[in-house]
Backbone as CSV, one residue per row, in Angstrom:
resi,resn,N_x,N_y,N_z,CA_x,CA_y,CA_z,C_x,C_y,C_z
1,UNK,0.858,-1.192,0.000,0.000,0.000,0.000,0.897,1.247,0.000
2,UNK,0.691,2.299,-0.692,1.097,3.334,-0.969,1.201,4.023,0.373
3,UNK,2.599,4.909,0.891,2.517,5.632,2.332,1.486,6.842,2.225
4,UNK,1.349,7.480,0.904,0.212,8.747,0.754,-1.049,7.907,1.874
5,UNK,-1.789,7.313,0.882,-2.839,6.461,1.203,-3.363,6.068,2.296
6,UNK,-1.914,5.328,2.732,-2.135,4.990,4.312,-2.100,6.140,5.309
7,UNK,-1.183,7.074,5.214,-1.657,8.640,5.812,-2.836,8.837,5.950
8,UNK,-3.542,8.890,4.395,-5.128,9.778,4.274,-6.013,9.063,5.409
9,UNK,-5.595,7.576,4.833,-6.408,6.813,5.945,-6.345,7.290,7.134
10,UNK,-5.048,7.139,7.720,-4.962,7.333,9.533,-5.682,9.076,9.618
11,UNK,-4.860,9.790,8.640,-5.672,10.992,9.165,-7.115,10.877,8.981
12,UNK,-7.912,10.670,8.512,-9.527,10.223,8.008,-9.834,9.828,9.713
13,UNK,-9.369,8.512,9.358,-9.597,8.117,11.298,-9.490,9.371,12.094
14,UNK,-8.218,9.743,12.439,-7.805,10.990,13.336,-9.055,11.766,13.429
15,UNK,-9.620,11.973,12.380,-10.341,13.669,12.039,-11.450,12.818,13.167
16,UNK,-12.146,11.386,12.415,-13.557,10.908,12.826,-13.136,11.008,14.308
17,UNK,-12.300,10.612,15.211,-12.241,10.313,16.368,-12.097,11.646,17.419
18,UNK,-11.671,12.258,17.021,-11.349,13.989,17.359,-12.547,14.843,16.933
19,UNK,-13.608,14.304,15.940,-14.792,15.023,15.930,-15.552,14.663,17.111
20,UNK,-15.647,12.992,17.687,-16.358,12.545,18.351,-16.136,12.728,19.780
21,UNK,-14.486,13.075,19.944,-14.522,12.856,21.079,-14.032,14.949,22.192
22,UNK,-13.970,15.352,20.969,-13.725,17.181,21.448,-14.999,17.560,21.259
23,UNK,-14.689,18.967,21.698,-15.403,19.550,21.795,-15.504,21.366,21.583
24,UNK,-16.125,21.832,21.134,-15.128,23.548,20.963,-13.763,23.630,20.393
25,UNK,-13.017,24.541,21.002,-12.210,24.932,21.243,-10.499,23.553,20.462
26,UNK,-11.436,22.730,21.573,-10.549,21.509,21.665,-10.433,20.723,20.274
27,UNK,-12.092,20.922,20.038,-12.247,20.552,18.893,-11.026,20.673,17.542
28,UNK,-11.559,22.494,17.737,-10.436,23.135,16.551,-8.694,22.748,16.233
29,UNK,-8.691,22.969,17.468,-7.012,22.563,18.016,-6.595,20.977,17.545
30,UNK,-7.276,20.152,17.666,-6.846,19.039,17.351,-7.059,18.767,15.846
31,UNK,-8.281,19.544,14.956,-8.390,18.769,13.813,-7.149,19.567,12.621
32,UNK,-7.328,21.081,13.696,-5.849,21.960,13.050,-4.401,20.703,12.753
33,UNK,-4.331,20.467,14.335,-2.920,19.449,14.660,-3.029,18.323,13.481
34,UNK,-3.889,18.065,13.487,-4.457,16.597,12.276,-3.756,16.900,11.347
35,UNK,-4.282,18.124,10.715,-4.465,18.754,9.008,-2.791,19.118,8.834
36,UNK,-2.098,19.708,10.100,-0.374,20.552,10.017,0.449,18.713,10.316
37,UNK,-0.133,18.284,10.815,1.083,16.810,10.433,0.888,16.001,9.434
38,UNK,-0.315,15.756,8.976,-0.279,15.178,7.555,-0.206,16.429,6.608
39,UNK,-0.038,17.064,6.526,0.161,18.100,5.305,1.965,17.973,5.349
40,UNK,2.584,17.978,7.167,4.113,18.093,6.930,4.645,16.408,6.415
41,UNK,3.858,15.574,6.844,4.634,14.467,6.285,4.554,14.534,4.732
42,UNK,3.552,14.953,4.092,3.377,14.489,2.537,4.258,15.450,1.901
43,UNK,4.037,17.163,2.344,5.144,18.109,1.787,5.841,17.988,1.954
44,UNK,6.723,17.699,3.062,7.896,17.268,3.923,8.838,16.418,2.753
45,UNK,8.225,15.161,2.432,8.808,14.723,1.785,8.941,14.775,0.310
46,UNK,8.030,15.959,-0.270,8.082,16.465,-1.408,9.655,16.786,-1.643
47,UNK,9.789,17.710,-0.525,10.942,19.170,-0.308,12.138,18.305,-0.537
């Protein structure tokens, strides 16, 4: 399996589990954290 792929996946999970389990604030903060580490692993290894 492709490492992109398997990322989207785990982040996909990440997002569902961090919708379900924040709230507000907390909410934001974590799905931010989600979106800035899979964005640095995939660009990351563009660079």
């Amino acid at each position: 399996m492709d490492a992109s792929v398997l990322l989207l996946v785990v982040a996909l999970i990440a997002v569902v589990i961090a919708w379900k389990l924040f709230k507000g604030v907390a909410k934001t903060v974590a799905l931010v954290a989600i979106l800035a580490l899979a964005a640095l692993v995939v660009f990351g290894r563009m660079l």
